[in-house]
N, C-alpha and C positions, 0 to 999 in steps of 0.2 A: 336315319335315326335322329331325332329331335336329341338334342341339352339341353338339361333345367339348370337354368342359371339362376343362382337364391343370393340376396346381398347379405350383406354379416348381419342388418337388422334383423330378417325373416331368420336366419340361422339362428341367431341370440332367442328371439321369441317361441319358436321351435323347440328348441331346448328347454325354457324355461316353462312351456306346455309341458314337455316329459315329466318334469322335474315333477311338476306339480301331482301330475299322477302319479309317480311312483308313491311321492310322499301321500296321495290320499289312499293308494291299495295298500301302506303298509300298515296307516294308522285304521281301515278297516280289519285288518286279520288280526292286530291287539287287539279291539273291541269285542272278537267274538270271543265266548266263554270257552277256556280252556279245556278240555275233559279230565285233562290232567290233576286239576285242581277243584274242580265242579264233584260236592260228594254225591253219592249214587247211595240214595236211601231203599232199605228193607221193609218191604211190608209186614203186617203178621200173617198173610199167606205165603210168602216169601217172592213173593214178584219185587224183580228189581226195576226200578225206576231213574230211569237217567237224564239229566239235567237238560232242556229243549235249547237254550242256549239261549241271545238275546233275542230274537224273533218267536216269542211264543208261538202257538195253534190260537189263530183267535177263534171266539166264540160269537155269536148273534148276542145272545142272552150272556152276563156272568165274566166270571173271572177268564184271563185266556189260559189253556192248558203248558204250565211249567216244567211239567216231568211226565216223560215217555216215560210206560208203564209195559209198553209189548201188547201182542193183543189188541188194538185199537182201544186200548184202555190210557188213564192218565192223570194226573195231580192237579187240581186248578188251583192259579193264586199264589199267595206265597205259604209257607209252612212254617206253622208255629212250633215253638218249642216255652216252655213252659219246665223248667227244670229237669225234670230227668223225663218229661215224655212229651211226645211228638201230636200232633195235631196235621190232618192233610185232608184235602176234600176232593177225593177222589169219584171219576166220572164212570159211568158203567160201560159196559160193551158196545150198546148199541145208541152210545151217547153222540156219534161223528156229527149226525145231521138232526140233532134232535134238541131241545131244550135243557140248557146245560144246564140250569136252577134245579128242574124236578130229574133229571137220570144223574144225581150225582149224591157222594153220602161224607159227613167226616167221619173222619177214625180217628182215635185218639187210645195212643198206644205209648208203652215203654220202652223207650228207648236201651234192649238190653247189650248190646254190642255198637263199640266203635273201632274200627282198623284207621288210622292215623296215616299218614303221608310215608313216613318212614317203615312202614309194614306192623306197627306196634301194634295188637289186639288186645281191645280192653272190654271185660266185661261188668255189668253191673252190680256194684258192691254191695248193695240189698237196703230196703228203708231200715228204718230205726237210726239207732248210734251208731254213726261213724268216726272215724280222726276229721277235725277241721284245722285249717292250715291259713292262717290269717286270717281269720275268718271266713273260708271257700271250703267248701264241705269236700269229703275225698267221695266221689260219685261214682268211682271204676277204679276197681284192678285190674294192672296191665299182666298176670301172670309171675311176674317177677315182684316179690313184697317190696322192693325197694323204688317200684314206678306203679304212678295211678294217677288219675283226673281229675283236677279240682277245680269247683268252682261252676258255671253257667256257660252252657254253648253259647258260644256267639256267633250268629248269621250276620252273613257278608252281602254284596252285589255277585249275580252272576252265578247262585247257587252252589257258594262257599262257605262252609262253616269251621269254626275254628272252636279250638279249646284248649288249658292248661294243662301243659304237661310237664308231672311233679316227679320230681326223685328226692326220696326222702330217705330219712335217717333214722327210722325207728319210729317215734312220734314228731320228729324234730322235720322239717322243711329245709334241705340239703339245697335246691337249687330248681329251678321250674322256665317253661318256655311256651310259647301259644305255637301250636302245631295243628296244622291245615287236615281236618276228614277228608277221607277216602271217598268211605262206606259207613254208616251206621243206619240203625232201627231196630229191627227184630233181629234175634240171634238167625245167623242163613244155616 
C-alpha cells in the first residue's frame, strides 16, 4: 500500500480549490429563477404558462422561448403589460423546428385575475370610474371591500411581477405594500 504524503502548501491550496467551488455552485442555484416567485401567467384558452427560468429555448430566427406553455407550445421574449392588459407572442404547435417569426402570433388580452404571493385573489374592477389612491387607480378587488390593487404591474428580472397592495378605508388609503404574482391573466 502506497502513502500520499501532501505538505500544508498542497493541503492549503486544495482547500481553497473546494472553497472556491462550493462558493461558485451556491451563487449558481441563487441565479436560477425561483418557481416560487416566477408568476405563471393564464392564457384566454386557459393554458398555463410557466416561467423557462434563466436559460431560455433559444430559437434560429426571433426571440428565445420565455414561458413553457405545455404541448410544445410557448411565449417568446419578454411580456408586455400595458395597464390592465397583457401582450405575449406566443409560438404554435408545430413551431420546435420551424421559423419562429412566421409559426408564432401576439395576443393581447386582459388581464382579469391576479392570485398574489400570500393566496390573495383579486379580480378586475371593470373600465370606467374607479376610486384612485394618490393618484394609482384601484384596478382589482380582492373580494374583501377593504383590499384591492392600485396602480401598474411592475415587471421584474426572472419573470417576477409585482403590484400594490391597498387596504383601504372606505375612500381613504389605510396603508399599502408591493406584493409579488403568483398567477395572473385570464380568469382560470
Amino acid at each position: 500500500m502506497k502513502r500520499l504524503v501532501l505538505s500544508t502548501l498542497t493541503l492549503a491550496s486544495l482547500t481553497a480549490v473546494v472553497s472556491m467551488t462550493k462558493a461558485t455552485v451556491a451563487e449558481t442555484q441563487v441565479a436560477i429563477a425561483d418557481p416560487d416567485t416566477s408568476a405563471k401567467i393564464v392564457l384566454p384558452d386557459r393554458r398555463v404558462c410557466r416561467y423557462v427560468g434563466p436559460d431560455p429555448r433559444t430559437r434560429d430566427l426571433g426571440d428565445p422561448v420565455t414561458y413553457d406553455c405545455g404541448d410544445d407550445r410557448g411565449l417568446r421574449g419578454a411580456v408586455q403589460i400595458d395597464g390592465v392588459y397583457m401582450t405575449v407572442d406566443r409560438e404554435g404547435p408545430e413551431n420546435l423546428d420551424r421559423d419562429a417569426i412566421i409559426e408564432s402570433q401576439d395576443i393581447r388580452f386582459l388581464i382579469e385575475e391576479i392570485v398574489l404571493v400570500d393566496g390573495t385573489v383579486c379580480a378586475f374592477a371593470g373600465e370606467g370610474a374607479t376610486l384612485a389612491f394618490e393618484g394609482k387607480r384601484l384596478n382589482y378587488t380582492c373580494g374583501n371591500p377593504v383590499v384591492g390593487l392600485i396602480g401598474d404591474i411592475e415587471s421584474q428580472a426572472g419573470g417576477v411581477f409585482r403590484v400594490e397592495k391597498a387596504k383601504l378605508d372606505g375612500t381613504m388609503l389605510d396603508s399599502s405594500e408591493m406584493m409579488t404574482i403568483r398567477r395572473f391573466g385570464a380568469a382560470k
